[in-house]
N, C-alpha and C positions, 0 to 999 in steps of 0.2 A: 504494500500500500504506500503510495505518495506521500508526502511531508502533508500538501495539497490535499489530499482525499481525507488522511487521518485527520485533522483540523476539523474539515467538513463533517465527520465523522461525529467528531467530540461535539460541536456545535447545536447537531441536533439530537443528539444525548442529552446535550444539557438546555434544549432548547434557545439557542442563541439566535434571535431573527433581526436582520439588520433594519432600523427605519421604523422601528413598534413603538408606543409607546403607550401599550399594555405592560402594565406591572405584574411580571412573571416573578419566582421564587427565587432566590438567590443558591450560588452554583452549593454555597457550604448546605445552606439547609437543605437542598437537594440530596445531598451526596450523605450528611448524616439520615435521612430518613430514611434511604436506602439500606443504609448500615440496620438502622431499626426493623427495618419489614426485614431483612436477611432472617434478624436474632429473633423476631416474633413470629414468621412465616416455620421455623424450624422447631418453638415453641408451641405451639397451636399447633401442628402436624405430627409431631411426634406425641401430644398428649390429646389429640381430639377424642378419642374414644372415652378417657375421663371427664375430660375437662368441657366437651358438647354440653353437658346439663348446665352449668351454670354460663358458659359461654354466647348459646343460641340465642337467649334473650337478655344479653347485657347490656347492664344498663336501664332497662324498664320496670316498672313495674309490675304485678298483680292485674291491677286493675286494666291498665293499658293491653297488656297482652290478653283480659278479655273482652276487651273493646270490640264490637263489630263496625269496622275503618271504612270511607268509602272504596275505598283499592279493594274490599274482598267482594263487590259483587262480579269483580271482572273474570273470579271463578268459578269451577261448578262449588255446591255447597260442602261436598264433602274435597275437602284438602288438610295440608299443614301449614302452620304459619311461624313463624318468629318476627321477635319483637325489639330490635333495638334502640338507644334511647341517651339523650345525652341533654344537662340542663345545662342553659348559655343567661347570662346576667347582662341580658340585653336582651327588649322587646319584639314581640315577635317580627314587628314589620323592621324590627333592621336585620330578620336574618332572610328573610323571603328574597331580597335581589341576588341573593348569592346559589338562592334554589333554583330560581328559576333561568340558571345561567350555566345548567347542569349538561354536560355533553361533548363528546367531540368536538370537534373544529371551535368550541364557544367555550364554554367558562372551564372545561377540565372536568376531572373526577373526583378534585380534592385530596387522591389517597397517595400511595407512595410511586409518583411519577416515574421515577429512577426504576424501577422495578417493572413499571407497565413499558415504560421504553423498551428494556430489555428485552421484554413478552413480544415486543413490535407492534406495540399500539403508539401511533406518535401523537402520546397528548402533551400537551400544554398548560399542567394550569394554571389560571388566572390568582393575581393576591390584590385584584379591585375590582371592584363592581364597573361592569362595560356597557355602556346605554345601547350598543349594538343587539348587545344579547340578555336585554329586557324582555323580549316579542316571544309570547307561545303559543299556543291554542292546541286545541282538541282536534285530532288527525295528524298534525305535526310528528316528523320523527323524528327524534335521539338516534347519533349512532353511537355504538361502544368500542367499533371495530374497522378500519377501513374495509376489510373483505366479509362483514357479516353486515344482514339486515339490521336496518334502523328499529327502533320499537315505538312504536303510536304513542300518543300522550292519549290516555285513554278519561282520564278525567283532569281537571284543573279547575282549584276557586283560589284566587288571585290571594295574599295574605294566608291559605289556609292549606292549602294540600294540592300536591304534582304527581297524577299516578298513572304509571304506564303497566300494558295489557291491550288484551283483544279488545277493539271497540264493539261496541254494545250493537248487539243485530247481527253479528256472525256468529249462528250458533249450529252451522255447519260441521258436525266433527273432524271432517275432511279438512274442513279450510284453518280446525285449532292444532296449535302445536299440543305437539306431543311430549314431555307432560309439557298441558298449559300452565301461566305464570302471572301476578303481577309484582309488581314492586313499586310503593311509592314512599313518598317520602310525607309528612304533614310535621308543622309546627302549630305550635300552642301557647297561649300565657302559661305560668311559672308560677309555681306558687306565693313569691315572693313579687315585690312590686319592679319595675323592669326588666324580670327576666322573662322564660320560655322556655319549652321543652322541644326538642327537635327529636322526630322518631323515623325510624326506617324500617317498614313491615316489609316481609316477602310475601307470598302466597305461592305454593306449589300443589297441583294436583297428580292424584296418583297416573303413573304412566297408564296407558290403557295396551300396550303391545311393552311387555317387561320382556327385556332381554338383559343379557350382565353388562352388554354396554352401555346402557343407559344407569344400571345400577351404580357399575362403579361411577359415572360421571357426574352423580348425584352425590354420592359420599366424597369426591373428590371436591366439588363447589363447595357444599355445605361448611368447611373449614379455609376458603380461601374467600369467599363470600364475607365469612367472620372478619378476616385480617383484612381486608380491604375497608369494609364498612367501618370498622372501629377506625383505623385511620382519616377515614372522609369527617364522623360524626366531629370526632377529632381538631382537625383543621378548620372545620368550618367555624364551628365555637372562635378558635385562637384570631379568624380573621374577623369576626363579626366584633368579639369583646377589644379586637386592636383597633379595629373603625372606631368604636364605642369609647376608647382611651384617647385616639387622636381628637377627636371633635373634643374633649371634655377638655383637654390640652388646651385646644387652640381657643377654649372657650376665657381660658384662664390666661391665656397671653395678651388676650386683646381686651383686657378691660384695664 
C-alpha cells in the first residue's frame, strides 16, 4: 500500500472529510472507545449465557418493560421483547434532535464507530445536532448498512417516540421478514424536574421456518445488540447533558 492510499486509509477510519463543518468525535475518543467495545464486546460474549438475565433489560425498569410501547403493535402478539433504559438530566425535548438524526449517511449510531468501521459500515457520527437531518416521516428509510435494506420509520410523534418495523397494512406473510422485528427508541420526562428517560425496546417474533441458521444468528445479535445499544444509550446522555452544560456556561459568561 502507498504512503498515498494508507493516509487515505486512516482518514476514513477515522472519519476525516475535508470542507465539513459537522462536529465529528475527536480521533483520541474514537480510538479509546474502540479500546472499550474490544474489552466489553469480549466481556458480554464470553459471559452472555450468565450475565443475559440481568443484561437484556439494563437499565429499565419493572414497570417499563411491562409497558405495552407503540413499537409492539408492529408485531404479531405473540413475541419477545427487551427493554433498555438510561436516565439523562436534561428534558426530554433536548434529547429528541439527537433521535431523530438516527442513521447512516445523517447523525451516526452513537455507539462504538471504531469498531463498526472495522465491521465496514462507514458511519460517521455526529457530536451536534445538524438542521439537515431534523426531516423524518413515516415511510422514510434508515439504513444501517451500505449493502443491506433501509428499514421504514414505521411510526413517529415528534418529542415522543421513533419506531421502525413493517408499516401497518402489510400483513402478507410473504411480504414479513422472517422472524419479523421492530425496534424503536421513545423518551420521556424523569422523574426529577429536567430530566428524562430514554428507552430502546426491540421486538422479535418467533421465526416461522426454524432452521440452526437463523438460531444461531439470533443468539449471536442478542449479545452484540446488548454492547452496541449500551454504548448509543451511553453517548447520547454524554452529548445531550454537554449541550445542556455549554448553554448553562454561556449563560453565565454573558451576564
Amino acid at each position: 500500500m502507498s504512503q498515498g492510499a494508507a493516509v487515505g486509509f486512516v482518514d476514513r477510519l477515522m472519519c476525516v472529510k475535508s470542507g465539513e463543518n459537522i462536529e465529528r468525535s475527536s480521533k483520541v475518543r474514537l480510538i479509546l472507545e474502540g479500546v472499550e467495545g474490544v474489552v466489553v464486546a469480549l466481556s458480554v460474549l464470553l459471559t452472555w449465557p450468565l450475565s443475559r438475565r440481568w443484561l437484556r433489560n439494563w437499565g429499565s425498569s419493572p414497570a417499563e418493560r411491562r409497558r405495552v410501547w407503540p413499537g409492539d403493535r408492529f408485531v404479531m402478539p405473540v413475541h419477545r421483547t427487551y427493554t433498555r433504559a438510561i436516565s439523562i438530566a436534561a428534558p426530554s425535548e433536548a434529547v429528541w434532535p439527537w433521535l431523530i438524526q438516527f442513521g447512516l449517511g445523517r447523525g451516526g449510531f452513537y455507539s462504538y464507530e471504531l469498531l463498526e468501521r472495522l465491521a465496514g459500515i462507514p458511519v460517521c457520527n455526529v457530536e451536534s445536532i445538524v438542521p439537515d437531518f431534523q426531516d423524518l416521516a413515516v415511510g422514510d428509510e434508515i439504513r444501517l448498512h451500505p449493502k443491506a435494506p433501509g428499514i421504514p420509520v414505521a411510526a413517529l410523534e415528534a418529542g415522543k417516540h421513533l419506531c421502525f418495523g413493517m408499516l401497518e397494512g402489510l400483513n402478507d406473510a410473504v411480504e414479513r421478514p422472517d422472524p419479523a422485528r421492530s425496534w424503536s427508541m421513545y423518551v420521556e420526562p424523569g422523574a426529577g424536574r429536567n430530566s428524562s428517560r430514554l428507552l430502546l425496546r426491540g421486538c422479535l417474533e418467533t421465526t416461522r421456518k426454524q432452521t440452526l441458521l437463523k438460531r444461531l444468528g439470533i443468539l449471536i445479535e442478542e449479545p452484540i445488540d446488548f454492547i452496541m445499544e449500551q454504548r448509543m444509550l451511553r453517548t447520547i446522555r454524554r452529548l445531550v447533558e454537554g449541550q445542556r452544560d455549554h448553554k448553562e456556561n454561556a449563560a453565565v459568561a454573558s451576564r
